[in-house]
mmCIF file of the C-alpha atoms, coordinates in Angstrom:
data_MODEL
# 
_entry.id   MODEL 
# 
loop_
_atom_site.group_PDB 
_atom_site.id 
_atom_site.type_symbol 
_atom_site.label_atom_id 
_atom_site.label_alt_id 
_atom_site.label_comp_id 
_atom_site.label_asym_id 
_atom_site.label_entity_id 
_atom_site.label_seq_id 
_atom_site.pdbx_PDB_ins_code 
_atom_site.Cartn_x 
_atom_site.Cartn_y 
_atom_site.Cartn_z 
_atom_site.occupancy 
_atom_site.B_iso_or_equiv 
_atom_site.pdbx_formal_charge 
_atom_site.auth_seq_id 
_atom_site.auth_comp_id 
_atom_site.auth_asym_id 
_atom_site.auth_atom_id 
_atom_site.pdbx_PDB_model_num 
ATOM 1   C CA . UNK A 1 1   ? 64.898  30.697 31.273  1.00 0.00 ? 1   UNK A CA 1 
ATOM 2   C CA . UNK A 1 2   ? 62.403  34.112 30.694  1.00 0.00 ? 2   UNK A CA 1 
ATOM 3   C CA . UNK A 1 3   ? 63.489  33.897 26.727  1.00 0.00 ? 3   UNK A CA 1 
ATOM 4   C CA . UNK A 1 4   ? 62.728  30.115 26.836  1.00 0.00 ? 4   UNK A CA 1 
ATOM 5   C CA . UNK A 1 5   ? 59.724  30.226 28.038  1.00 0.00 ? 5   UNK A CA 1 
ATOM 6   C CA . UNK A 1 6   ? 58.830  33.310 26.107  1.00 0.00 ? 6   UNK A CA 1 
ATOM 7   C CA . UNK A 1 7   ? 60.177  31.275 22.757  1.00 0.00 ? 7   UNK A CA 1 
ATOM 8   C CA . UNK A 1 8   ? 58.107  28.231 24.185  1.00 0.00 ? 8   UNK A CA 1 
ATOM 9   C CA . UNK A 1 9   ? 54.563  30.530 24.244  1.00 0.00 ? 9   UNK A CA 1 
ATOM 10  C CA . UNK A 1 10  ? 55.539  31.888 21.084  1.00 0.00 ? 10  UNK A CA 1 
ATOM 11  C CA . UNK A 1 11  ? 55.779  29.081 19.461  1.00 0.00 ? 11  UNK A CA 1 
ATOM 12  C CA . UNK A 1 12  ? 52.278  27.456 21.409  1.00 0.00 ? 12  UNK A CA 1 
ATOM 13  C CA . UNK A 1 13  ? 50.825  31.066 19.732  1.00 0.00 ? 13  UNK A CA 1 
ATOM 14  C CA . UNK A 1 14  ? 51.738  30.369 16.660  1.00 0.00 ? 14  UNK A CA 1 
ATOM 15  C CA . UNK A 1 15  ? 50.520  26.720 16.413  1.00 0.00 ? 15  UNK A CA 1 
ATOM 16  C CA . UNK A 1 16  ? 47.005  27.946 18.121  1.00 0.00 ? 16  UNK A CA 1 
ATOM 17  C CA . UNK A 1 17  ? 46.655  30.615 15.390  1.00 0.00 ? 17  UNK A CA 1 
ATOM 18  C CA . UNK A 1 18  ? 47.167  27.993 12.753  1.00 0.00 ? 18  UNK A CA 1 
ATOM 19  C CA . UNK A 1 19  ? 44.887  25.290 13.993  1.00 0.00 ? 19  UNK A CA 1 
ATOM 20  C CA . UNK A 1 20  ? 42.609  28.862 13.923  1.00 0.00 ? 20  UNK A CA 1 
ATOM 21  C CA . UNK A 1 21  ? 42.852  29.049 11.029  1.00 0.00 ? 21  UNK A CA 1 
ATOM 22  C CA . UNK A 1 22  ? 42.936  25.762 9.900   1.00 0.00 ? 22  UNK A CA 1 
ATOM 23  C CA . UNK A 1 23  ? 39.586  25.633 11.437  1.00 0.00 ? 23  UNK A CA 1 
ATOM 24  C CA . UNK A 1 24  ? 38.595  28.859 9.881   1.00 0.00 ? 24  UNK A CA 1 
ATOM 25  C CA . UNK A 1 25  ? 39.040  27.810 6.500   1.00 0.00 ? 25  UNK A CA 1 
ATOM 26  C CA . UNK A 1 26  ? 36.940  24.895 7.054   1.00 0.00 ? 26  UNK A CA 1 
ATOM 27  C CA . UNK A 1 27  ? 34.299  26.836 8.335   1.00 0.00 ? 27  UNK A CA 1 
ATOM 28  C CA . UNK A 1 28  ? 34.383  28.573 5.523   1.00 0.00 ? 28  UNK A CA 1 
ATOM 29  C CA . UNK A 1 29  ? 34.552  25.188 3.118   1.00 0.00 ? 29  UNK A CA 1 
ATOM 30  C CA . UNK A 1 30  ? 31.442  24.031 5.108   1.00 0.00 ? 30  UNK A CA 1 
ATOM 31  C CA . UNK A 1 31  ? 29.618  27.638 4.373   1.00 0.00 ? 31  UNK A CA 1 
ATOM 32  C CA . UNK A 1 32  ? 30.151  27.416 0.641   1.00 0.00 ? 32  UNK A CA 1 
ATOM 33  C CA . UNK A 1 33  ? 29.104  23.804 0.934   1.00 0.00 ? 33  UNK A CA 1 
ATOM 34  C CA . UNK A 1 34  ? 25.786  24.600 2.716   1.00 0.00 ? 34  UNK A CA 1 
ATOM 35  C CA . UNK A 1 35  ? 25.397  27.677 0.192   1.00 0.00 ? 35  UNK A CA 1 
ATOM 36  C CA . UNK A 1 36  ? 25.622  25.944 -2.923  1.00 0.00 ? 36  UNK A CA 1 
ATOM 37  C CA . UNK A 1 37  ? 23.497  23.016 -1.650  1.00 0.00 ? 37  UNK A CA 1 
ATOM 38  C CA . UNK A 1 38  ? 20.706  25.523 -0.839  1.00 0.00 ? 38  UNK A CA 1 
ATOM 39  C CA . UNK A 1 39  ? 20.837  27.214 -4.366  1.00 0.00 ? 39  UNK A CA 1 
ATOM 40  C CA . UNK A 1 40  ? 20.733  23.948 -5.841  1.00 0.00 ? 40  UNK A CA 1 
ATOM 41  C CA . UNK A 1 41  ? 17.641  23.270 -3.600  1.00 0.00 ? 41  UNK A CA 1 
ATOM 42  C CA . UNK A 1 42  ? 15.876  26.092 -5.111  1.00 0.00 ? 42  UNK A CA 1 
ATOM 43  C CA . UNK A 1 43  ? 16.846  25.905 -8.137  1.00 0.00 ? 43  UNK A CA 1 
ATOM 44  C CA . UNK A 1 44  ? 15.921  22.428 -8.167  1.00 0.00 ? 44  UNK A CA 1 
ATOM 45  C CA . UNK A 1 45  ? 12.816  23.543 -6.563  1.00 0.00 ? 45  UNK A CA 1 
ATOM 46  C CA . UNK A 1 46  ? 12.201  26.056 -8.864  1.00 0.00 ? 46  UNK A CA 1 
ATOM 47  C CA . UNK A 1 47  ? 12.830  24.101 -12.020 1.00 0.00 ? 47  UNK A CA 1 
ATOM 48  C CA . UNK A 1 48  ? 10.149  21.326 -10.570 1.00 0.00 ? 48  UNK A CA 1 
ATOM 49  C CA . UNK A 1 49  ? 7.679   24.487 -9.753  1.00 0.00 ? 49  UNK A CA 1 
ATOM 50  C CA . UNK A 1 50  ? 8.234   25.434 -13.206 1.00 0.00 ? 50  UNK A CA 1 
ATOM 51  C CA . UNK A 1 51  ? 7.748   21.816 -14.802 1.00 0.00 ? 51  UNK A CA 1 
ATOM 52  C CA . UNK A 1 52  ? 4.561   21.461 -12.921 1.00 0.00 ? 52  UNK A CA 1 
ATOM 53  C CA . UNK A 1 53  ? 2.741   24.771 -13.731 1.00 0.00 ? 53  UNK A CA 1 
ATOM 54  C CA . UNK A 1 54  ? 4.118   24.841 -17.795 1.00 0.00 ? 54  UNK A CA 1 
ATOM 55  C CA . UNK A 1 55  ? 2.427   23.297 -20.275 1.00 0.00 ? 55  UNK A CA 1 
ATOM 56  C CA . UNK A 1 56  ? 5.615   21.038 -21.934 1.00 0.00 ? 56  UNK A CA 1 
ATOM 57  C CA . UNK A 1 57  ? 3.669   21.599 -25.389 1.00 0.00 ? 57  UNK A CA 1 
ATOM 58  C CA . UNK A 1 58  ? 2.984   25.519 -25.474 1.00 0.00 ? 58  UNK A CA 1 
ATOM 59  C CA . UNK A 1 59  ? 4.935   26.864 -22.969 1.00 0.00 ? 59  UNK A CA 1 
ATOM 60  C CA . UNK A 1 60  ? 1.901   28.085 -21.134 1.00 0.00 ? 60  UNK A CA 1 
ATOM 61  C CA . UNK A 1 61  ? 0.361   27.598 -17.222 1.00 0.00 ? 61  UNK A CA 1 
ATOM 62  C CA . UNK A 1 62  ? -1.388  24.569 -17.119 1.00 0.00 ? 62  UNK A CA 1 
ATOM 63  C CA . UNK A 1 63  ? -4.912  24.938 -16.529 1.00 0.00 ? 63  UNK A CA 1 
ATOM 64  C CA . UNK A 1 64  ? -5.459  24.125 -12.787 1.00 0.00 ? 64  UNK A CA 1 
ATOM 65  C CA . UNK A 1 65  ? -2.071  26.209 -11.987 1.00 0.00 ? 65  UNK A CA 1 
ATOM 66  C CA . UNK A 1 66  ? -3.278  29.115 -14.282 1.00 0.00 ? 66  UNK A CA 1 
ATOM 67  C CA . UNK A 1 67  ? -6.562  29.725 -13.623 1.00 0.00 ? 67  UNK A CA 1 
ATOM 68  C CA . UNK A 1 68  ? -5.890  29.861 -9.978  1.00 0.00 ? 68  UNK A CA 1 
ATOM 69  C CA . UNK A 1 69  ? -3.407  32.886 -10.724 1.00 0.00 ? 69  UNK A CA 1 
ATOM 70  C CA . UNK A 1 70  ? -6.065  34.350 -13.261 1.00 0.00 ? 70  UNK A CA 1 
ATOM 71  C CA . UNK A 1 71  ? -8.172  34.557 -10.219 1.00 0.00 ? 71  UNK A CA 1 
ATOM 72  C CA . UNK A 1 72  ? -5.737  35.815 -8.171  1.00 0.00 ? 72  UNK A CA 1 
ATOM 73  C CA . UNK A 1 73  ? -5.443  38.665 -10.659 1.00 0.00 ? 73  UNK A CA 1 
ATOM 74  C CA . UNK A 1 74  ? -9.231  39.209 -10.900 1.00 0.00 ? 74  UNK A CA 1 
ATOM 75  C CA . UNK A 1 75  ? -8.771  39.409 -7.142  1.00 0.00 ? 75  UNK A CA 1 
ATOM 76  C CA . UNK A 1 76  ? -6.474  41.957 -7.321  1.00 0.00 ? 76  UNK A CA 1 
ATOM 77  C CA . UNK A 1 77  ? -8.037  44.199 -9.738  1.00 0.00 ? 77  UNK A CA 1 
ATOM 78  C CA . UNK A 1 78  ? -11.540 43.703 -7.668  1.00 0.00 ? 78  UNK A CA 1 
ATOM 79  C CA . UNK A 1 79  ? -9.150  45.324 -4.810  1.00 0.00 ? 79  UNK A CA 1 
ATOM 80  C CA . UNK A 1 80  ? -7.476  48.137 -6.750  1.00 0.00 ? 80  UNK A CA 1 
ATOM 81  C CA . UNK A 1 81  ? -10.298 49.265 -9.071  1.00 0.00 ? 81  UNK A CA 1 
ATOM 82  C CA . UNK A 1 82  ? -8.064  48.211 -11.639 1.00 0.00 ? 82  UNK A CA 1 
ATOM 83  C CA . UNK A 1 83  ? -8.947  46.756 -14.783 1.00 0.00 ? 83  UNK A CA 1 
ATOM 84  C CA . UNK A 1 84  ? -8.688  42.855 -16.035 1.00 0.00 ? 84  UNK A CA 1 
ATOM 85  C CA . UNK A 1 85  ? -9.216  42.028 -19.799 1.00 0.00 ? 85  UNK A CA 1 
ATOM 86  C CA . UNK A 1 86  ? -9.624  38.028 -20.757 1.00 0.00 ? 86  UNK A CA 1 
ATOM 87  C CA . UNK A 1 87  ? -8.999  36.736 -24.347 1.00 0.00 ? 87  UNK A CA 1 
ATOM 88  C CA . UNK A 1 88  ? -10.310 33.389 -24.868 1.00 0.00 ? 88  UNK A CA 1 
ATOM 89  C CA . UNK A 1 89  ? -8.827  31.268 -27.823 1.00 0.00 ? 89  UNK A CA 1 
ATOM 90  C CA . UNK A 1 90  ? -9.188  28.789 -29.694 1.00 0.00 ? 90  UNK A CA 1 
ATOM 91  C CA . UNK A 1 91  ? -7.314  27.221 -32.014 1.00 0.00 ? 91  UNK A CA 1 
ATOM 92  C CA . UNK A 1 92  ? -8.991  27.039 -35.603 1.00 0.00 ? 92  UNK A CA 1 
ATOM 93  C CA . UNK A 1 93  ? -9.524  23.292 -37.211 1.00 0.00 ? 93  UNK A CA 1 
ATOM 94  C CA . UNK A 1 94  ? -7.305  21.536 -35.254 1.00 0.00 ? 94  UNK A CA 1 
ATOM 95  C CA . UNK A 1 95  ? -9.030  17.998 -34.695 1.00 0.00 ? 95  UNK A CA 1 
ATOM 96  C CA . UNK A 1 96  ? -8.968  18.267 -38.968 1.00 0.00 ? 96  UNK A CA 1 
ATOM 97  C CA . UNK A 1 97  ? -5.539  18.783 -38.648 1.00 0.00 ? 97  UNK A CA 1 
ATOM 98  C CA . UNK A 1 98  ? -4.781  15.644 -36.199 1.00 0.00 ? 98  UNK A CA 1 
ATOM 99  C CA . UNK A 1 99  ? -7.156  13.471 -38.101 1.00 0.00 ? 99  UNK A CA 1 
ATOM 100 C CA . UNK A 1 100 ? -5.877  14.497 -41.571 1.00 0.00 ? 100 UNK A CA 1 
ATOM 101 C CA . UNK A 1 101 ? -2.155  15.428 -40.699 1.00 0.00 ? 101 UNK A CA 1 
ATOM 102 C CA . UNK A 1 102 ? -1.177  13.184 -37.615 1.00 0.00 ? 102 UNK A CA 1 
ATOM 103 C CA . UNK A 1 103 ? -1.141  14.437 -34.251 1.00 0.00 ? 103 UNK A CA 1 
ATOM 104 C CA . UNK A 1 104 ? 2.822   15.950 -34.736 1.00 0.00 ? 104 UNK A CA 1 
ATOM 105 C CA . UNK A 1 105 ? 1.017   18.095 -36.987 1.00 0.00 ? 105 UNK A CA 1 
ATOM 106 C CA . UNK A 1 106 ? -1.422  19.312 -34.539 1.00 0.00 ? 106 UNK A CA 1 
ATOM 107 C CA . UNK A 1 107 ? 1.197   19.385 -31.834 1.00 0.00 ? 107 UNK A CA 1 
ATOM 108 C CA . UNK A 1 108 ? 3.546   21.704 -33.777 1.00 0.00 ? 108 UNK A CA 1 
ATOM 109 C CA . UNK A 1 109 ? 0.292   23.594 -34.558 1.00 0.00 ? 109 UNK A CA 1 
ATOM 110 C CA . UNK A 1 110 ? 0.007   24.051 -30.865 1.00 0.00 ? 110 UNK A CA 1 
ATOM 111 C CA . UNK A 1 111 ? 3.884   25.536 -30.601 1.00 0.00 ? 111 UNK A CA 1 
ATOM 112 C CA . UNK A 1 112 ? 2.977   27.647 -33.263 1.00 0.00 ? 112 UNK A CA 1 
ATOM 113 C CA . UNK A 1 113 ? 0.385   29.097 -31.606 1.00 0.00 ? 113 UNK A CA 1 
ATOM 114 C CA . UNK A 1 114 ? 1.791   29.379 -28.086 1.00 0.00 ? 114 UNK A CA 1 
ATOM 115 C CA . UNK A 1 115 ? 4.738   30.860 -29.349 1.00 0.00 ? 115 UNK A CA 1 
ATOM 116 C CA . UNK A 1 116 ? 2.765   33.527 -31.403 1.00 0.00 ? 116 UNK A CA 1 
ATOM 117 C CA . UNK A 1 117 ? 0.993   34.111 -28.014 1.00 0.00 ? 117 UNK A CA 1 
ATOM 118 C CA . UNK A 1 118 ? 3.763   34.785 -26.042 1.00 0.00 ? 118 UNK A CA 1 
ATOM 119 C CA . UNK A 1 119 ? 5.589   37.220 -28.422 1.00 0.00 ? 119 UNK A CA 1 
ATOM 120 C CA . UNK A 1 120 ? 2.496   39.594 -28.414 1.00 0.00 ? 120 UNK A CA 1 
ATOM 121 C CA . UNK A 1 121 ? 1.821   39.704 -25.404 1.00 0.00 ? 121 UNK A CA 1 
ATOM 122 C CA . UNK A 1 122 ? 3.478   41.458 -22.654 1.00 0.00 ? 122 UNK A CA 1 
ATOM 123 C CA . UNK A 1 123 ? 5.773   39.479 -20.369 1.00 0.00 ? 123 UNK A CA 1 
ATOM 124 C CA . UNK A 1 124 ? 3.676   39.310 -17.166 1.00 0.00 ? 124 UNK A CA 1 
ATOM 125 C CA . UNK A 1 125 ? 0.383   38.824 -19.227 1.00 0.00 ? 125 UNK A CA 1 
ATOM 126 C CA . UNK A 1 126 ? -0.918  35.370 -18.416 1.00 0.00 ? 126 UNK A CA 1 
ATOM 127 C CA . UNK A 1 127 ? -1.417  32.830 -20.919 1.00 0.00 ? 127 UNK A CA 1 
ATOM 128 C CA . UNK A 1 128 ? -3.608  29.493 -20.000 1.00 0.00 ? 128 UNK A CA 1 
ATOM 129 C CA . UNK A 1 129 ? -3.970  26.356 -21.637 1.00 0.00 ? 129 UNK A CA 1 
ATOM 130 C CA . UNK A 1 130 ? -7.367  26.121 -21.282 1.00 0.00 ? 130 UNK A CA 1 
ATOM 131 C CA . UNK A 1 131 ? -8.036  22.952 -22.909 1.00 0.00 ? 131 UNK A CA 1 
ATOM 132 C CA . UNK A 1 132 ? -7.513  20.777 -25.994 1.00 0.00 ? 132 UNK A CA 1 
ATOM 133 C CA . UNK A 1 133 ? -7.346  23.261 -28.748 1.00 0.00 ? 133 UNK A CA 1 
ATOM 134 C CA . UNK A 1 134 ? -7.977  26.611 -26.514 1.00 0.00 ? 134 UNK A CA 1 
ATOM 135 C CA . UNK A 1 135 ? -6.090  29.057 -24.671 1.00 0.00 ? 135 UNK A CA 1 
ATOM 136 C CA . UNK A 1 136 ? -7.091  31.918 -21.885 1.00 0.00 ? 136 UNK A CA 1 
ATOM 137 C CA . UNK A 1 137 ? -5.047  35.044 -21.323 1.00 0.00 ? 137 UNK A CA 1 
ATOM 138 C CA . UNK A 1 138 ? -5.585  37.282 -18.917 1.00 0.00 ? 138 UNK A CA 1 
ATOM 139 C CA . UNK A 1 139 ? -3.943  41.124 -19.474 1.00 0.00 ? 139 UNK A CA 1 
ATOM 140 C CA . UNK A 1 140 ? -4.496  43.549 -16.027 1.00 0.00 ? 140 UNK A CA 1 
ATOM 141 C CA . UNK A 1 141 ? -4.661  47.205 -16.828 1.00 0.00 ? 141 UNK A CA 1 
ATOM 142 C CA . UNK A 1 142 ? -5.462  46.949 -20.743 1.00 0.00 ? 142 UNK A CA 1 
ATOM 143 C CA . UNK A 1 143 ? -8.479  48.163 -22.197 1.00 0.00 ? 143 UNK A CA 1 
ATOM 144 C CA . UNK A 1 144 ? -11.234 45.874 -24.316 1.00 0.00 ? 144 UNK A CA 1 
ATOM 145 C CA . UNK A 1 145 ? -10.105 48.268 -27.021 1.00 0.00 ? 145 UNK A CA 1 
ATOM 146 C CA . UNK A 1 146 ? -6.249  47.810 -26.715 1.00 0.00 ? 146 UNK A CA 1 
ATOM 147 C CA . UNK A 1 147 ? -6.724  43.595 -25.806 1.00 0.00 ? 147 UNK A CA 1 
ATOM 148 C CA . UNK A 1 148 ? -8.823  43.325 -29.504 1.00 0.00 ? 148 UNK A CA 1 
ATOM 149 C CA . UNK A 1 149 ? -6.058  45.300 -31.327 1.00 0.00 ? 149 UNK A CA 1 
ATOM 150 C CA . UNK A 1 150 ? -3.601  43.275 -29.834 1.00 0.00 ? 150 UNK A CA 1 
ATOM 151 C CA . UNK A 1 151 ? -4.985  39.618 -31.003 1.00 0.00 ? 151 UNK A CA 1 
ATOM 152 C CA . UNK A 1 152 ? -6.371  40.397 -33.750 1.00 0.00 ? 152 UNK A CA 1 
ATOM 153 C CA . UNK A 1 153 ? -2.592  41.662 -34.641 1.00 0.00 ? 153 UNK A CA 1 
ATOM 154 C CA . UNK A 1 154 ? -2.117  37.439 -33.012 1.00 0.00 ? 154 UNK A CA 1 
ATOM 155 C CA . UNK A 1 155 ? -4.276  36.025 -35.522 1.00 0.00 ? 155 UNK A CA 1 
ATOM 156 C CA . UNK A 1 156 ? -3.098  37.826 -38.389 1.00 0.00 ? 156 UNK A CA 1 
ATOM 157 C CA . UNK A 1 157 ? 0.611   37.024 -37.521 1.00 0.00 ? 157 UNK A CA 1 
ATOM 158 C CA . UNK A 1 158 ? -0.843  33.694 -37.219 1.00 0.00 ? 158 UNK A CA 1 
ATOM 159 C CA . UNK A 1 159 ? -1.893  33.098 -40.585 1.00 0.00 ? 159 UNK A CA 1 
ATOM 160 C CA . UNK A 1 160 ? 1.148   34.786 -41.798 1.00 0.00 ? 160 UNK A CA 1 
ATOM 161 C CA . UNK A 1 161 ? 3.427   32.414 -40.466 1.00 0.00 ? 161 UNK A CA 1 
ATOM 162 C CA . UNK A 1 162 ? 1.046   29.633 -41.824 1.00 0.00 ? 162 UNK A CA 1 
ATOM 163 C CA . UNK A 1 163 ? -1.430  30.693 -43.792 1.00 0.00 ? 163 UNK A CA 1 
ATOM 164 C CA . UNK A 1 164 ? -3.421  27.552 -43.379 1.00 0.00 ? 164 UNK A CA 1 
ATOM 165 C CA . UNK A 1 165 ? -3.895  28.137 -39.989 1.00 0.00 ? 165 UNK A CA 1 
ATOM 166 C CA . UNK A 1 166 ? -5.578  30.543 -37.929 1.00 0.00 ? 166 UNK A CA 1 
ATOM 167 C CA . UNK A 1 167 ? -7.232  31.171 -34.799 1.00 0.00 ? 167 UNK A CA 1 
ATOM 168 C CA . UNK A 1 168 ? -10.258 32.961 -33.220 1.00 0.00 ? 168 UNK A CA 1 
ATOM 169 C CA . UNK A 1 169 ? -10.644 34.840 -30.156 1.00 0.00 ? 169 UNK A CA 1 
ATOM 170 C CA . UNK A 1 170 ? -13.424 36.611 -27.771 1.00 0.00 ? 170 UNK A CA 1 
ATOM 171 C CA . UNK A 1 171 ? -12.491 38.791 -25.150 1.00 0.00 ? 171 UNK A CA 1 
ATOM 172 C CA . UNK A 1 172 ? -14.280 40.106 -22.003 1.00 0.00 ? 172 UNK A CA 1 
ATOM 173 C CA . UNK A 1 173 ? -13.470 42.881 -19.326 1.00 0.00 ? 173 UNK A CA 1 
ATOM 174 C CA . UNK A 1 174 ? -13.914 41.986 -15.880 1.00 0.00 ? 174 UNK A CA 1 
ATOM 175 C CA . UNK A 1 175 ? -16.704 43.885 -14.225 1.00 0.00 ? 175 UNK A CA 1 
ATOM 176 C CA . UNK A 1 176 ? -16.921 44.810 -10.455 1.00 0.00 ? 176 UNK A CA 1 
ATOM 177 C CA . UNK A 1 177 ? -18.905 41.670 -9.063  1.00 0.00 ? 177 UNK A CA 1 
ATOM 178 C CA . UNK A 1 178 ? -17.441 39.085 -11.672 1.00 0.00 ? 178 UNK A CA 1 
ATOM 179 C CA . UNK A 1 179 ? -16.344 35.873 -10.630 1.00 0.00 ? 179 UNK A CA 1 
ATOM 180 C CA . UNK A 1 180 ? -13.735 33.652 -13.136 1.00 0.00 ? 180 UNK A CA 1 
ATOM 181 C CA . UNK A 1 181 ? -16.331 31.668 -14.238 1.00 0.00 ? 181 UNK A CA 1 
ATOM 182 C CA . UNK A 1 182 ? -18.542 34.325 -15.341 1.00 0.00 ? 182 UNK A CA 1 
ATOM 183 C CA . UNK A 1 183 ? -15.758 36.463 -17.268 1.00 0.00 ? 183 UNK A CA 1 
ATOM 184 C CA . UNK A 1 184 ? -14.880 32.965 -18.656 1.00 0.00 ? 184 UNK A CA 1 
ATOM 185 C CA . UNK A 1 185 ? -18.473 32.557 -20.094 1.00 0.00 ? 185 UNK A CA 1 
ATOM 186 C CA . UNK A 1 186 ? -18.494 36.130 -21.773 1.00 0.00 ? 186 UNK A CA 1 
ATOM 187 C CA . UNK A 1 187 ? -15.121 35.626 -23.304 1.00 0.00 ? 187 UNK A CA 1 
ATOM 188 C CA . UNK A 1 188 ? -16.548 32.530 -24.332 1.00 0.00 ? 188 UNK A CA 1 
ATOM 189 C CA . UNK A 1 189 ? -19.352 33.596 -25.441 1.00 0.00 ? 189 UNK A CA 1 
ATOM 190 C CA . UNK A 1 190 ? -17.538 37.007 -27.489 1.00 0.00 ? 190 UNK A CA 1 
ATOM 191 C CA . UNK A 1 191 ? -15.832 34.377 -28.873 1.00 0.00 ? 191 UNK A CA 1 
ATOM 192 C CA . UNK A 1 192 ? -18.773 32.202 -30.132 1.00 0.00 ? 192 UNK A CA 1 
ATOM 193 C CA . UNK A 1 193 ? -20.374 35.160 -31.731 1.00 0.00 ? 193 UNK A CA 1 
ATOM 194 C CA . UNK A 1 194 ? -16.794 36.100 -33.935 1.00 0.00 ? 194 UNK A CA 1 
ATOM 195 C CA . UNK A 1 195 ? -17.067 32.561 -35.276 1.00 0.00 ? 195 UNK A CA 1 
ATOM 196 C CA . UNK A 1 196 ? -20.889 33.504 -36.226 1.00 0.00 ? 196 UNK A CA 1 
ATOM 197 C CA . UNK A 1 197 ? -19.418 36.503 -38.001 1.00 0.00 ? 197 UNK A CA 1 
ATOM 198 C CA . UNK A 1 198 ? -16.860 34.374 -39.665 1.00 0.00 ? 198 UNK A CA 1 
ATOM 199 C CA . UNK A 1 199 ? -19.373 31.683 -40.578 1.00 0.00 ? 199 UNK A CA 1 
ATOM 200 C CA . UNK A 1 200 ? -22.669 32.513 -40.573 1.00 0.00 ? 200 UNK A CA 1 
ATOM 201 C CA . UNK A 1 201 ? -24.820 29.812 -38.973 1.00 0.00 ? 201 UNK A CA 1 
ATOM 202 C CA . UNK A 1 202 ? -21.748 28.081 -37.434 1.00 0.00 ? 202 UNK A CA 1 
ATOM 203 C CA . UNK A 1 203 ? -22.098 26.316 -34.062 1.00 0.00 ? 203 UNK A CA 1 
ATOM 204 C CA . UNK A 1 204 ? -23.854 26.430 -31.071 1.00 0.00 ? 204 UNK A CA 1 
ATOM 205 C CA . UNK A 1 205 ? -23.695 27.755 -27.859 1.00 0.00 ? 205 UNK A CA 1 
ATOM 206 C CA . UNK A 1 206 ? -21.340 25.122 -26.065 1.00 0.00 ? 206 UNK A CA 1 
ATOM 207 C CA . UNK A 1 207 ? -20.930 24.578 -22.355 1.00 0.00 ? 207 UNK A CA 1 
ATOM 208 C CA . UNK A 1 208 ? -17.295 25.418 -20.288 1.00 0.00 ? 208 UNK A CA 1 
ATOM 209 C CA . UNK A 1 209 ? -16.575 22.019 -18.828 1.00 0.00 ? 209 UNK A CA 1 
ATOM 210 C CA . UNK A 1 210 ? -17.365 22.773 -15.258 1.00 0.00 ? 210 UNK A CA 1 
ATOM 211 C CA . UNK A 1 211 ? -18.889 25.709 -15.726 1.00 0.00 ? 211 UNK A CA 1 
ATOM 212 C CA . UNK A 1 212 ? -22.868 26.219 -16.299 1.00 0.00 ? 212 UNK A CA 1 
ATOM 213 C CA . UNK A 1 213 ? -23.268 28.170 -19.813 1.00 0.00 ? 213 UNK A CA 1 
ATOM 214 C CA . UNK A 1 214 ? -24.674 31.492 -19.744 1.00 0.00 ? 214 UNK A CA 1 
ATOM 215 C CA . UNK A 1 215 ? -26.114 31.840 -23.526 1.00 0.00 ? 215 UNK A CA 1 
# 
């Protein structure tokens, strides 16, 4: 009668270890479950991030998402002592090319350009659409000096690639007090005055939409 019942909880062991781990392995099913679900939430969330702030033309921030992390980096380099150079661009002749071309034309102008902009500059370097036909890029810890070298290098590669295209550019360094609008204006404004050197006579001094001009 002792070996029966010892056969009889032996047996009750057994089957209470496998509904354990019967259990366990579902536990673990429901885990992975939960796990993947949650990657594909932020990847999902990430991809819908990325679709909001990117530019589906260029490739670049879109102009309300952008600027706010340009300031963020002005910000920063307020707060560090650090420095913060800002290229303004602006791409050469394109409403010719829309008008004359069609607007594929000027859109694939636009790639061109965006693309140029992101293979010369460094990977964490910020890169704005700033409107229509221009572009804002904000580089931390680069001097005026090195940011000039480095776009005018841009717009020569630029007209390389299509030598009926090109680009101009102004750049500012941030000082101490600035806000974004006001190293906006003086990139602007650097700008303005190397499409006076290019043209003499050319233009005048235009307003940032939402921003008072400073010339």
């Amino acid at each position: 009668m002792r070996a029966e019942r010892d056969r009889a909880r032996a047996a009750a062991d057994r089957v209470k270890a496998a509904n354990d781990r019967a259990r366990a392995a579902v536990d673990r099913e429901s885990a992975a479950r939960e796990r993947a679900e949650a990657v594909r939430n932020r990847t999902e969330s990430a991809a819908d991030l990325k679709r909001a702030t990117t530019d589906e033309l260029t490739g670049a921030r879109t102009r309300m998402f952008g600027l706010e992390e340009v300031s963020r980096e002005l910000e920063r380099a307020h707060r560090t002592g650090g420095t913060l150079v800002l290229a303004f661009v602006d791409v050469d002749g394109l409403k010719q090319v829309n008008d004359g071309q069609g607007h594929l034309a000027g859109d694939a102008l636009l790639q061109l350009v965006g693309e140029t902009l992101r293979a010369n500059v460094r990977p964490y370097d910020l890169i704005v659409r700033y409107g229509g036909d221009e572009f804002v890029c904000a580089m931390s810890n680069l001097s005026t000096g090195e940011a000039r070298t480095r776009f005018e290098k841009i717009a020569a590669v630029l007209t390389v690639v299509s030598p009926e295209h090109s680009a101009t550019f102004g750049i500012a360094e941030a000082d101490r007090d600035d806000t974004l609008q006001e190293l906006l204006a003086r990139a602007d404004a650097d700008l303005l005055e190397a499409r006076r050197a290019q043209i003499p006579g050319s233009g005048k001094p235009r307003t940032l939409p939402g921003f008072p001009s400073t010339r």
